[in-house]
N, C-alpha and C positions, 0 to 999 in steps of 0.2 A: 343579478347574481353578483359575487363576490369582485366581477373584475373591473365594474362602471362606478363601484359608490361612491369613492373619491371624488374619483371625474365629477360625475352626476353632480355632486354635493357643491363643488368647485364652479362648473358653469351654474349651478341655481345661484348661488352666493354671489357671481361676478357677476351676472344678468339681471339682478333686481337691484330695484332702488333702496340706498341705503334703509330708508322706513320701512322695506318691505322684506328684510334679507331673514329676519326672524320666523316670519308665516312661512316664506318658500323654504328654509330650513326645515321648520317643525311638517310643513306639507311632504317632506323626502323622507323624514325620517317617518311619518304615518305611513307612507307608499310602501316604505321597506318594509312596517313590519305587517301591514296589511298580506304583503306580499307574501312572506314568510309562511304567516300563518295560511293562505291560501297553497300554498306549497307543500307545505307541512300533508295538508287536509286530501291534495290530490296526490301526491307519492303515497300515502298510504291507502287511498283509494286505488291506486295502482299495484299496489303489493296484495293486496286484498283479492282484488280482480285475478290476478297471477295465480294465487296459491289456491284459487277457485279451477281455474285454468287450466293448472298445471297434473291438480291431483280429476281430473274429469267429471267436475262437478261436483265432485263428493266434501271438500273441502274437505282440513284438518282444523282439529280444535283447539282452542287456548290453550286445553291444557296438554295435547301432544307437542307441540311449540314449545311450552316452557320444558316440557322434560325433556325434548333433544337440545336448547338452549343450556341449561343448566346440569347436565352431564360431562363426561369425562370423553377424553378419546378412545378406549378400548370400547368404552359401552356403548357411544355415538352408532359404534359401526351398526348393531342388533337392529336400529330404526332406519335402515336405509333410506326404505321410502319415502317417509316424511322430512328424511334430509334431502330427499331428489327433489321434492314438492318445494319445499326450502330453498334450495339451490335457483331451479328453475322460474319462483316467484320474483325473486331477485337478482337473477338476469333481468327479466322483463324490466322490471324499477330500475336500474341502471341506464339500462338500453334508453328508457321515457329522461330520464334526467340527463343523457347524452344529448339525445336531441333538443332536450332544452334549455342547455347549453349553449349548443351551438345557433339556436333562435337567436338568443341573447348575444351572443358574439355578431351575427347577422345584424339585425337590427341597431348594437352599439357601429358598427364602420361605416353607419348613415348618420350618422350624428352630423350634424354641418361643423364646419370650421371655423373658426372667425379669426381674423387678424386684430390683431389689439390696433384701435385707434392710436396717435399722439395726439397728448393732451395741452 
């Protein structure tokens, strides 16, 4: 996530040899967007799963979505439900990208330390 890529980018860069700093470069910047894209693919796998979830099995459809999406506030109100269904899909997505979040946060406070040598 957004709070390592520096860092990341910074120890790949300082830890490879000069002839190698461009592959481990271009290797982080693949990882990110490999990432992303895999991210991308399971949040909405997520939100998907929810609005199955939330409405009990019945799901709602593209095109109930786009017409409580693209409505006004007084009209919003008429589609409760599918704004409950809405609502409640995304808690769930939140709640999955809170936790992986805080993975990533986990995982970055194990990163080793290293003291810079003198040269």
């Amino acid at each position: 996530m957004g709070l390592i890529t520096v860092s990341a980018l910074l120890v790949i860069q300082g830890e490879a040899a000069a002839h190698e700093r461009g592959a481990g470069t271009a290797s982080n910047l693949f990882s990110r967007n490999l990432g992303s894209t895999l991210g991308a693919a399971v949040m909405g796998a997520v939100l998907n799963f929810g609005l199955w979830q939330v409405s009990a099995g019945q799901g709602v459809s593209e095109d109930q979505l786009r017409q409580l999406l693209g409505r006004t506030g007084d009209v919003v109100a008429a589609e409760g439900s599918v704004r409950l269904v809405l609502q409640g899909a995304l808690h769930l997505t939140f709640i999955a990208m809170l936790v992986l979040a805080l993975a990533t946060v986990c995982v970055a406070v194990f990163v080793p330390k290293r003291v810079a040598q003198p040269k």
